[in-house]
C-alpha positions in Angstrom: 0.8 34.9 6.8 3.3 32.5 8.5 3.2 28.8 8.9 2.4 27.9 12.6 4.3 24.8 14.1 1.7 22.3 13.0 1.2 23.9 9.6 2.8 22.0 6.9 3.5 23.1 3.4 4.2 20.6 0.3 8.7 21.5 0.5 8.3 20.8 4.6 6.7 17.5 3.5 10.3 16.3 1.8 8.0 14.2 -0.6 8.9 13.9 -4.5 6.5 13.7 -6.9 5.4 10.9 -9.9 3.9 11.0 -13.1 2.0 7.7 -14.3 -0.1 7.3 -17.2 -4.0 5.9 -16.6 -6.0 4.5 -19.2 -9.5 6.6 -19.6 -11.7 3.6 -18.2 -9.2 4.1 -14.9 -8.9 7.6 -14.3 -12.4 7.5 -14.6 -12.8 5.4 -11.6 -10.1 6.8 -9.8 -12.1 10.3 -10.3 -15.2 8.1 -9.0 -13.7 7.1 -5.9 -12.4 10.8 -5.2 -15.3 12.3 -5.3 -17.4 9.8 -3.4 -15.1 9.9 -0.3 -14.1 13.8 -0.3 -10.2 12.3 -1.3 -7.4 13.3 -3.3 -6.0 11.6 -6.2 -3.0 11.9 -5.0 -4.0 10.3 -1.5 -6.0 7.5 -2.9 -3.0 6.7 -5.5 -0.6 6.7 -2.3 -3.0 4.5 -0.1 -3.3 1.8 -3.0 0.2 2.1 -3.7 1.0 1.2 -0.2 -0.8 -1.4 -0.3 0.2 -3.1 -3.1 3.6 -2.6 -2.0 3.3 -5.0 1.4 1.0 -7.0 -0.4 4.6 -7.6 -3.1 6.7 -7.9 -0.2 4.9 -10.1 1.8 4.6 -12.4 -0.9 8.5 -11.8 -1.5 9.1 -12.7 2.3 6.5 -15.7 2.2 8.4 -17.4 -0.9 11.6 -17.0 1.1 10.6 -18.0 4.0 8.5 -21.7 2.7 11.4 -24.2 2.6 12.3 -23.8 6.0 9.0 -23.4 7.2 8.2 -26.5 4.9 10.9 -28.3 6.6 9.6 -27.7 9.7 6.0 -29.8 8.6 4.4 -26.4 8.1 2.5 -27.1 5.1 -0.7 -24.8 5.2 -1.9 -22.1 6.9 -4.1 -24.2 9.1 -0.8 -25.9 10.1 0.5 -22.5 11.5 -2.6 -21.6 12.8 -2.9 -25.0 15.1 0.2 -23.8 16.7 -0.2 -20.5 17.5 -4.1 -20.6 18.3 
Protein backbone atom coordinates (compact mmCIF):
# COMPACT_ATOMS: atom_id res chain seq x y z
CA UNK A 1 0.00 0.00 0.00
CA UNK A 2 1.34 3.53 -0.91
CA UNK A 3 1.29 6.65 1.10
CA UNK A 4 -1.39 9.10 -0.45
CA UNK A 5 -0.41 12.89 -0.47
CA UNK A 6 -1.78 13.67 3.00
CA UNK A 7 -0.43 10.44 4.48
CA UNK A 8 2.51 10.93 6.54
CA UNK A 9 5.01 8.43 7.85
CA UNK A 10 7.41 8.95 11.00
CA UNK A 11 10.96 9.63 8.15
CA UNK A 12 8.40 12.21 6.09
CA UNK A 13 7.98 13.80 9.57
CA UNK A 14 12.03 14.89 9.62
CA UNK A 15 11.61 14.73 13.54
CA UNK A 16 14.45 13.13 15.82
CA UNK A 17 13.89 11.35 18.66
CA UNK A 18 14.74 11.67 22.72
CA UNK A 19 15.30 9.50 25.50
CA UNK A 20 14.66 10.94 29.10
CA UNK A 21 14.48 9.17 32.19
CA UNK A 22 11.07 9.56 34.59
CA UNK A 23 10.91 8.70 37.99
CA UNK A 24 8.05 5.82 38.75
CA UNK A 25 5.64 8.42 40.67
CA UNK A 26 5.88 10.43 37.02
CA UNK A 27 5.53 8.02 34.47
CA UNK A 28 2.81 6.94 36.43
CA UNK A 29 1.01 10.14 35.82
CA UNK A 30 2.14 10.65 32.56
CA UNK A 31 0.52 7.08 31.83
CA UNK A 32 -2.61 8.64 33.74
CA UNK A 33 -3.02 11.47 31.61
CA UNK A 34 -2.65 9.29 28.33
CA UNK A 35 -5.06 7.20 28.93
CA UNK A 36 -7.70 9.62 30.17
CA UNK A 37 -7.50 11.83 27.00
CA UNK A 38 -6.96 8.97 24.21
CA UNK A 39 -3.02 10.78 23.91
CA UNK A 40 0.33 9.64 23.21
CA UNK A 41 3.22 9.89 25.36
CA UNK A 42 5.02 11.15 23.02
CA UNK A 43 2.40 13.98 22.26
CA UNK A 44 1.73 14.90 25.69
CA UNK A 45 5.64 15.01 26.43
CA UNK A 46 5.93 17.38 23.21
CA UNK A 47 2.91 19.64 24.26
CA UNK A 48 4.40 20.20 27.83
CA UNK A 49 7.72 20.60 26.46
CA UNK A 50 6.53 23.34 24.33
CA UNK A 51 5.22 24.88 26.78
CA UNK A 52 7.75 25.05 29.12
CA UNK A 53 9.91 26.24 26.52
CA UNK A 54 7.95 29.81 25.93
CA UNK A 55 7.16 29.84 29.34
CA UNK A 56 11.72 29.91 29.70
CA UNK A 57 11.92 32.26 27.03
CA UNK A 58 9.45 34.49 27.91
CA UNK A 59 10.88 34.93 31.13
CA UNK A 60 14.41 35.18 29.35
CA UNK A 61 12.91 38.07 27.06
CA UNK A 62 11.00 39.67 30.17
CA UNK A 63 14.34 39.96 32.27
CA UNK A 64 15.94 41.55 29.18
CA UNK A 65 13.61 43.64 28.44
CA UNK A 66 12.86 45.37 32.45
CA UNK A 67 15.48 48.13 32.64
CA UNK A 68 14.35 49.85 29.72
CA UNK A 69 10.91 49.21 30.30
CA UNK A 70 11.72 50.26 33.99
CA UNK A 71 13.18 53.41 32.69
CA UNK A 72 10.33 54.16 30.92
CA UNK A 73 8.06 54.27 34.69
CA UNK A 74 6.77 50.86 33.73
CA UNK A 75 6.88 49.26 37.03
CA UNK A 76 4.04 46.54 37.09
CA UNK A 77 1.90 44.94 35.03
CA UNK A 78 -0.98 47.24 35.86
CA UNK A 79 1.28 50.00 34.61
CA UNK A 80 1.40 48.38 31.11
CA UNK A 81 -1.94 47.55 31.23
CA UNK A 82 -3.24 51.38 31.95
CA UNK A 83 -1.61 52.07 28.66
CA UNK A 84 -2.65 49.76 26.38
CA UNK A 85 -6.30 49.20 27.79
Amino acid sequence: MQAGPDCHTMYDMKTSAVTIRLEPQLQKLLDQVCKQSGRTRSDVLRDALKRQLSILRFEQLRRHILPFAEARGYLTDEDVFKDIS
